[in-house]
C-alpha positions as YAML, in Angstrom:
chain: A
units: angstrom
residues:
- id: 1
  name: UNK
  ca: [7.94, -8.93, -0.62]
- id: 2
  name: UNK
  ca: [8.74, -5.43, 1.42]
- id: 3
  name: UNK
  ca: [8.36, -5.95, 5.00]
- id: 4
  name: UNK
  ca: [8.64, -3.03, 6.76]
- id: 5
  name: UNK
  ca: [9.97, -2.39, 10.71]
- id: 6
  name: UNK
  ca: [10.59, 0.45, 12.97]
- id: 7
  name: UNK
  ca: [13.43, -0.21, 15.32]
- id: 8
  name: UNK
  ca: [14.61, 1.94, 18.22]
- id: 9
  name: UNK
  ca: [18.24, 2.94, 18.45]
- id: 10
  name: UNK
  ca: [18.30, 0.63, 21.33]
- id: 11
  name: UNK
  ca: [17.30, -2.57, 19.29]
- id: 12
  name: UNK
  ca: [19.45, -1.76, 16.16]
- id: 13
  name: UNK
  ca: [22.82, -4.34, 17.12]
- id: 14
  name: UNK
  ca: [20.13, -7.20, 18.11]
- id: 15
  name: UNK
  ca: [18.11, -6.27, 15.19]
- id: 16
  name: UNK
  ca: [20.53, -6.31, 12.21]
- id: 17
  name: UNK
  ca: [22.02, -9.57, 14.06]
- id: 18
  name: UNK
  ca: [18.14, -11.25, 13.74]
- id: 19
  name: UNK
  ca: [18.15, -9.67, 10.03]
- id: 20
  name: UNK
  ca: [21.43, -11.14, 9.15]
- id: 21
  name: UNK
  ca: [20.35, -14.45, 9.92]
- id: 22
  name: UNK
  ca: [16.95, -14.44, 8.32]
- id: 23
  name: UNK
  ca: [18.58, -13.05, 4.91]
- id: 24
  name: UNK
  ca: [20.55, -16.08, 5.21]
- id: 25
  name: UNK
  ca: [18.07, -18.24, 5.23]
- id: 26
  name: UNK
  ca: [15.94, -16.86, 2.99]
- id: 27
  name: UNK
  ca: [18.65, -15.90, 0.28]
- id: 28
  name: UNK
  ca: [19.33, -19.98, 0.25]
- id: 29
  name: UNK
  ca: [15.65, -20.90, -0.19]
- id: 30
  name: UNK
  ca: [14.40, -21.94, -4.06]
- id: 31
  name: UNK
  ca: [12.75, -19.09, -5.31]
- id: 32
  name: UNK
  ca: [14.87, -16.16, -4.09]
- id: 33
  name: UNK
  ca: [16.16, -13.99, -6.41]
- id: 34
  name: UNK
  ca: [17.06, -11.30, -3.88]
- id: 35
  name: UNK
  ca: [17.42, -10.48, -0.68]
- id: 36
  name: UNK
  ca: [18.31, -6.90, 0.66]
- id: 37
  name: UNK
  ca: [17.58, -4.98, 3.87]
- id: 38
  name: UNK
  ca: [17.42, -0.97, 3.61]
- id: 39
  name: UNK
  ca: [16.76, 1.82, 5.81]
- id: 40
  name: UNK
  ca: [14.95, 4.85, 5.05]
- id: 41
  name: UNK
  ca: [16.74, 7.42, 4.15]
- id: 42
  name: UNK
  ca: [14.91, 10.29, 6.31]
- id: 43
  name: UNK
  ca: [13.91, 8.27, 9.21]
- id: 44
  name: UNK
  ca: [17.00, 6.21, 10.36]
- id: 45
  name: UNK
  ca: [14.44, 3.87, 12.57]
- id: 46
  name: UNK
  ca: [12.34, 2.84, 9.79]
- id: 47
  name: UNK
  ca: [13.66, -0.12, 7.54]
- id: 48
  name: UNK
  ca: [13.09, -3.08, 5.31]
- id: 49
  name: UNK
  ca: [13.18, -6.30, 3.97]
- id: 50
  name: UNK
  ca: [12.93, -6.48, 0.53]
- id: 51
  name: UNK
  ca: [12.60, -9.52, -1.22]
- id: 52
  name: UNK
  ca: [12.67, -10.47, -5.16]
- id: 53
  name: UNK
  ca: [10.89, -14.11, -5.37]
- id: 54
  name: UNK
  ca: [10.72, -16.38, -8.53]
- id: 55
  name: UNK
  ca: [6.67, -16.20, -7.49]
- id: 56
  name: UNK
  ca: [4.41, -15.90, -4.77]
- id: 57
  name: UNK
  ca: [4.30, -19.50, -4.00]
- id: 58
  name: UNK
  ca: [8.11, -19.51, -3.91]
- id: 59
  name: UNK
  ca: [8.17, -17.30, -0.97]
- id: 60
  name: UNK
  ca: [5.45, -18.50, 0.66]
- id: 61
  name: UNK
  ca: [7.74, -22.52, 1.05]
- id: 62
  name: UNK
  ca: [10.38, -20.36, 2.24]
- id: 63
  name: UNK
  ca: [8.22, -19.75, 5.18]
- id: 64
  name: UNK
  ca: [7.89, -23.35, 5.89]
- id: 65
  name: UNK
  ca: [10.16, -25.93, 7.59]
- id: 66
  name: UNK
  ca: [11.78, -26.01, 11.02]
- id: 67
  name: UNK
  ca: [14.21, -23.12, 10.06]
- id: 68
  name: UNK
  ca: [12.46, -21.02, 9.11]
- id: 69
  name: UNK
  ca: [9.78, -21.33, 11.72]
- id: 70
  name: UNK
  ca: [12.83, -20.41, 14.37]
- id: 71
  name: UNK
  ca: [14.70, -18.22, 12.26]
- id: 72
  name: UNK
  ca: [12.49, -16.04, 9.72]
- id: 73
  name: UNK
  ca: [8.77, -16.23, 11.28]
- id: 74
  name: UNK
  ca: [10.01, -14.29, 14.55]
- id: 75
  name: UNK
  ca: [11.54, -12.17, 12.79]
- id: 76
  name: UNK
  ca: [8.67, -11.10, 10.01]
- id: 77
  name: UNK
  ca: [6.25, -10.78, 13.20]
- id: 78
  name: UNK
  ca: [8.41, -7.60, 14.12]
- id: 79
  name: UNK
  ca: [7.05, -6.23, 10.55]
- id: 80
  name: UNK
  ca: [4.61, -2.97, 10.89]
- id: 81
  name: UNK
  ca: [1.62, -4.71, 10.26]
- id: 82
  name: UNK
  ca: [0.70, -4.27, 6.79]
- id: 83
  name: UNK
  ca: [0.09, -5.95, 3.40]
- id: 84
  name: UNK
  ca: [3.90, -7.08, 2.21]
- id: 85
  name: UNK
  ca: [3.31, -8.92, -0.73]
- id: 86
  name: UNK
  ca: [3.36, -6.68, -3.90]
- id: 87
  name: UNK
  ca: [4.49, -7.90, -7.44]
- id: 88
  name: UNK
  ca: [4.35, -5.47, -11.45]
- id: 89
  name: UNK
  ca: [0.84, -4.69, -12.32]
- id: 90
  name: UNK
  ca: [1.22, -6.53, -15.64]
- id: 91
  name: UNK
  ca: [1.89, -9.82, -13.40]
- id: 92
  name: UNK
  ca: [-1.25, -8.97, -10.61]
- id: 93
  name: UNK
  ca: [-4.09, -8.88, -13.22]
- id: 94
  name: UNK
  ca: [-7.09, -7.21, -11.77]
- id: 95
  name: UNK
  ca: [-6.77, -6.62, -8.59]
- id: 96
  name: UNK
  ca: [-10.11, -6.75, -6.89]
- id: 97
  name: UNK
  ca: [-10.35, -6.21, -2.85]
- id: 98
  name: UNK
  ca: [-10.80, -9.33, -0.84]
- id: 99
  name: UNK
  ca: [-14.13, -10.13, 0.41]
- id: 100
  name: UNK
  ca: [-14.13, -10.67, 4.41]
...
């Protein structure tokens, strides 16, 4: 997972406070391999989450629970909103669009 988030020089103590917490939670959950967050090298206000799951269905029970609804949720709904879910090629298969 690579969840992306731009966050003002204003928001970056309550931010990182938030993050702290969620990788916590989620670096506990059954599944997680690893949890890291980075900033962007050439744009200091852009940074991510960056998650290494077991699988997809891994990471999507770490979303679930009481915890996680108070802790992680909030927290992913500051994302840019985008498509966070990625995984190797050799593992996706064909990857055909959606149908909406």
């Amino acid at each position: 997972m690579i969840n992306r988030f731009r966050v003002p020089d204003d928001r970056e103590a309550e931010f990182g406070e938030r993050m702290r917490a969620a990788i916590e939670l989620l670096a506990g959950k059954p599944g997680c391999e690893a949890v890291d967050l980075v900033r962007n090298l050439d744009e200091p206000g852009l940074w991510a989450l960056v998650g290494r799951w077991r699988d997809v269905g891994s990471y999507r029970r770490a979303l679930n629970g009481y915890d996680s609804k108070m802790i992680i949720v909030p927290v992913l709904s500051l994302a840019i909103d985008e498509p966070s879910a990625y995984d190797e090629p050799q593992r996706v298969g064909e990857n055909l669009p959606r149908i909406t």
